[in-house]
C-alpha positions as CSV (number, residue, x, y, z in Angstrom):
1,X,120.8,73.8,105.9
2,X,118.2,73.3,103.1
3,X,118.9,75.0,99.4
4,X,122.4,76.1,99.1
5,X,122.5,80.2,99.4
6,X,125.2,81.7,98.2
7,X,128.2,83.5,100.7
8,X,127.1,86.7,99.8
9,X,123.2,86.0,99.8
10,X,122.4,87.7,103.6
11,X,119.5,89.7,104.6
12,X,121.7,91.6,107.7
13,X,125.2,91.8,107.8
14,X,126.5,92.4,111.7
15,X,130.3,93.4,113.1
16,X,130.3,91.8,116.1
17,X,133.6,92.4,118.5
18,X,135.5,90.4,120.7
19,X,137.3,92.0,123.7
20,X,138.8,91.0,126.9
21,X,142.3,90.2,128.3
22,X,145.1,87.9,126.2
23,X,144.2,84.2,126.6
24,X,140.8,84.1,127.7
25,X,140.2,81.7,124.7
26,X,138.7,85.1,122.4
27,X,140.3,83.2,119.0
28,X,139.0,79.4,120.3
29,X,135.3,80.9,120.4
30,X,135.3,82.1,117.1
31,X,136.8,79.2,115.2
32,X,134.5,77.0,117.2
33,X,131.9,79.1,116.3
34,X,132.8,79.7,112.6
35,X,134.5,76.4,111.6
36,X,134.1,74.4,114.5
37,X,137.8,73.9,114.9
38,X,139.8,74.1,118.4
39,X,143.6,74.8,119.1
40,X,145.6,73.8,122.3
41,X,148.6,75.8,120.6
42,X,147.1,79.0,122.2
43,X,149.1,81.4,119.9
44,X,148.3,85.1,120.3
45,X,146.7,87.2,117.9
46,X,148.7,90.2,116.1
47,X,146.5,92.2,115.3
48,X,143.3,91.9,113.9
49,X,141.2,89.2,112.4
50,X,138.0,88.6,111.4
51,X,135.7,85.4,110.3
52,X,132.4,85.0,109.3
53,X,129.2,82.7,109.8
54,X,125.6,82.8,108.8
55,X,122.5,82.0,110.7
56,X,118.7,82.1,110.5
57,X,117.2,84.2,112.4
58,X,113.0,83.9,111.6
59,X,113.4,83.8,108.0
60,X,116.3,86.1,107.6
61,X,120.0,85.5,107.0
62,X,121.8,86.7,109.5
63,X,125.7,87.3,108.4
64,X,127.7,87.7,111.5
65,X,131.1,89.1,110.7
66,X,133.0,88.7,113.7
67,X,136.4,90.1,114.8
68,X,138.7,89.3,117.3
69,X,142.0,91.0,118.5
70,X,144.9,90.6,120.8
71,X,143.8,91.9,124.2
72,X,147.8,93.6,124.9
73,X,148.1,96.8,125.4
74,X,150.4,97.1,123.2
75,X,147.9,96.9,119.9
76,X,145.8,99.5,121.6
77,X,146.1,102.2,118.9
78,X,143.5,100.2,116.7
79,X,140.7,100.9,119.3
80,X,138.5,102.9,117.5
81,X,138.3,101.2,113.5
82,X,138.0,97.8,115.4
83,X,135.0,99.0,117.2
84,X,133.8,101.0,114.4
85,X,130.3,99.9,113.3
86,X,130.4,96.9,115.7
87,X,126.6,96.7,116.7
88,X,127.5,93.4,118.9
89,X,130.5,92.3,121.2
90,X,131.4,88.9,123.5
91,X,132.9,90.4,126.2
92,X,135.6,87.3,127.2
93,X,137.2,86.5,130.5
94,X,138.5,83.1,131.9
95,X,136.6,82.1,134.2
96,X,139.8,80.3,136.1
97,X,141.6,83.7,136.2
98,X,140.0,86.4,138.4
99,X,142.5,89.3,137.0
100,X,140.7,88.8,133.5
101,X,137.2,89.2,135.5
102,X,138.3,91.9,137.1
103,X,139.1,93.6,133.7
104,X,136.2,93.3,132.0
105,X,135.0,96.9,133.9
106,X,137.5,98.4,131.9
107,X,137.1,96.6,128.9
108,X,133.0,97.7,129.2
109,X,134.1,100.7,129.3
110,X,136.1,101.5,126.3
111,X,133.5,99.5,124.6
112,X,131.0,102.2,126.3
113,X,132.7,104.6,124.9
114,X,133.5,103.4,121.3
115,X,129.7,102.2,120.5
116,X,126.1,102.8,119.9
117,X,124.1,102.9,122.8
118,X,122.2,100.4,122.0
119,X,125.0,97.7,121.1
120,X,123.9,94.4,122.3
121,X,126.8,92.9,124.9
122,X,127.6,89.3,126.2
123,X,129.4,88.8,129.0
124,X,131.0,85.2,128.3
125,X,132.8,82.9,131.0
126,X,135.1,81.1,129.0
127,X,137.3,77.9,130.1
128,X,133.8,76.4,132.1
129,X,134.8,73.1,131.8
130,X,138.0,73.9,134.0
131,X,136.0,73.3,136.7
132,X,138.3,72.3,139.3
133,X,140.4,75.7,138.8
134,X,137.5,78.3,138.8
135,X,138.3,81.4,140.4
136,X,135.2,83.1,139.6
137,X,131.5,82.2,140.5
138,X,128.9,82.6,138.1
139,X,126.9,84.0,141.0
140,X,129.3,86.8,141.0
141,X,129.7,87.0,137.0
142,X,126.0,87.3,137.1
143,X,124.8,90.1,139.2
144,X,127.9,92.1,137.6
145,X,126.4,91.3,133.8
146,X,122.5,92.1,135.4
147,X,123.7,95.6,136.7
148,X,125.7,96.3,133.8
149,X,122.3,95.2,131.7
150,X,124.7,92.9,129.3
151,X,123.6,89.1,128.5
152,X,125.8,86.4,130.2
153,X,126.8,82.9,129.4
154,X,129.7,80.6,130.3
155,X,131.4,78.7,128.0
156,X,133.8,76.2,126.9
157,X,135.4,76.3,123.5
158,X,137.3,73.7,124.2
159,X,134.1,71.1,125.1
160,X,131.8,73.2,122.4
161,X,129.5,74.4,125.6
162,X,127.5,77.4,124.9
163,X,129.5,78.5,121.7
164,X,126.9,78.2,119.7
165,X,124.5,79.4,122.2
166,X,126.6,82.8,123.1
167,X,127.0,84.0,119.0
168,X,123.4,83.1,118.3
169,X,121.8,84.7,121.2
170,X,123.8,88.0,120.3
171,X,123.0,88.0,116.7
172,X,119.3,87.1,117.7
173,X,119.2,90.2,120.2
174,X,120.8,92.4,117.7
175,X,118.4,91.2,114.8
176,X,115.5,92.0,117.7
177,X,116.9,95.5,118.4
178,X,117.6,96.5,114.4
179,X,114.2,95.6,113.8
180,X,112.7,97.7,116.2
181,X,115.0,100.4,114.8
182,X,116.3,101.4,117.6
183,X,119.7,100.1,116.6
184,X,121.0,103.0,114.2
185,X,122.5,101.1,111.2
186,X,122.3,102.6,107.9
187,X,121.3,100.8,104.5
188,X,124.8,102.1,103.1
189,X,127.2,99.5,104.5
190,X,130.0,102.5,104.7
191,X,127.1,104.5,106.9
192,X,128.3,104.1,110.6
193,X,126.1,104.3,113.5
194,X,126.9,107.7,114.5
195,X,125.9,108.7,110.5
196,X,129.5,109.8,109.3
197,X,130.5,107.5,106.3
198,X,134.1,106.2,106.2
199,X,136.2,105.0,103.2
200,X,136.0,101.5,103.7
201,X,138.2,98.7,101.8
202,X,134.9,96.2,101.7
203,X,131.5,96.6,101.7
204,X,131.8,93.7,104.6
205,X,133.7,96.2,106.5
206,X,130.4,97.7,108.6
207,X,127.2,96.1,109.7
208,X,124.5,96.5,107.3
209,X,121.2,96.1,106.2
210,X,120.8,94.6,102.8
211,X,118.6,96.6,100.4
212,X,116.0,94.4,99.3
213,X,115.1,94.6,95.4
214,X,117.7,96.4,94.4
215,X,119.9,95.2,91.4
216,X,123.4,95.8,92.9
217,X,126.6,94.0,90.5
């Protein structure tokens, strides 16, 4: 890891979403990604949380703040402040359920329709090392993320396959895209994408790019 940094000491901050159907393993990736950690007590989500991890992208920081949320209907009405500012998203299905595969057309969608243009999606195949149950082939998973133009990976939480892999290769592609500036993220972490500023409870609330040289408290 090198010199210690401090938690707050990031050159890009990035909200990256999870979506898909209940159980696809959404919560498993992200403590295995964050703290490494695994549950078999698969408890669902109320609501909304959200962990962090940094990474190093060339010589940047890269602070991924990542959230995940319960895929029933039922929480629905927080659509549009959970995708708010998101400039990322894993887009989860299991790959031993084709129902959840089926979904993820409609969860693209809403995503679609919630985002920047230019948000950078994975399509992940969770549950991989099931492999005596899978229901879906990565054939098929694959020509649907290659005409959709999303990144795909498969995954196991569980075994720590890919993890790793399906975060960083996001954050990498999103670092690629806000360099190029074709990612619209403001230097004001309340700026969204579209340019309207919200009231936001924490400046970790929206991706950002942190000002450099600039003598903030």
């Amino acid at each position: 890891m090198g010199a210690y940094r401090a938690d707050d000491d990031y050159d890009y901050l990035f909200k990256v979403v999870l979506i898909g159907d209940s159980g696809v393993g959404k919560s498993n990736l992200l403590s295995r990604f964050t703290k490494n950690e695994f549950s078999l007590e698969s408890k669902s989500t109320i609501g909304v949380e959200f962990a962090t991890r940094s990474i190093h992208v060339d010589d940047k920081i890269v602070k991924a703040q990542i959230w995940d949320t319960a895929g029933q209907e039922r929480y629905r009405a927080i659509t549009s402040a959970y995708y708010r500012g998101a400039v990322g998203a894993l887009l989860v299905y299991d790959v031993t359920r084709h129902v959840t595969f089926e979904n993820v057309e409609k969860w693209l969608k809403e995503l679609r329709d919630h985002t920047d243009a230019n948000i950078v999606i994975m399509l992940v195949g969770n549950k991989a090392d099931l492999r005596h149950l899978r229901a879906v082939s990565t054939d098929d998973a694959k020509a649907f993320a290659e005409r959709e133009n999303t990144f795909f990976m498969e995954t196991s939480a569980l075994e720590s396959l890919n993890v790793d892999n399906a975060f960083t290769e996001v954050l990498t592609q999103i670092y690629r895209v806000v360099s190029r500036k074709t990612l619209e993220i403001g230097d004001d972490p309340a700026a969204l994408p579209k340019g309207q500023t919200i009231n936001v409870g924490s400046r970790d609330d929206v991706s950002a790019v942190k000002k450099s040289g600039c003598c903030s408290a």
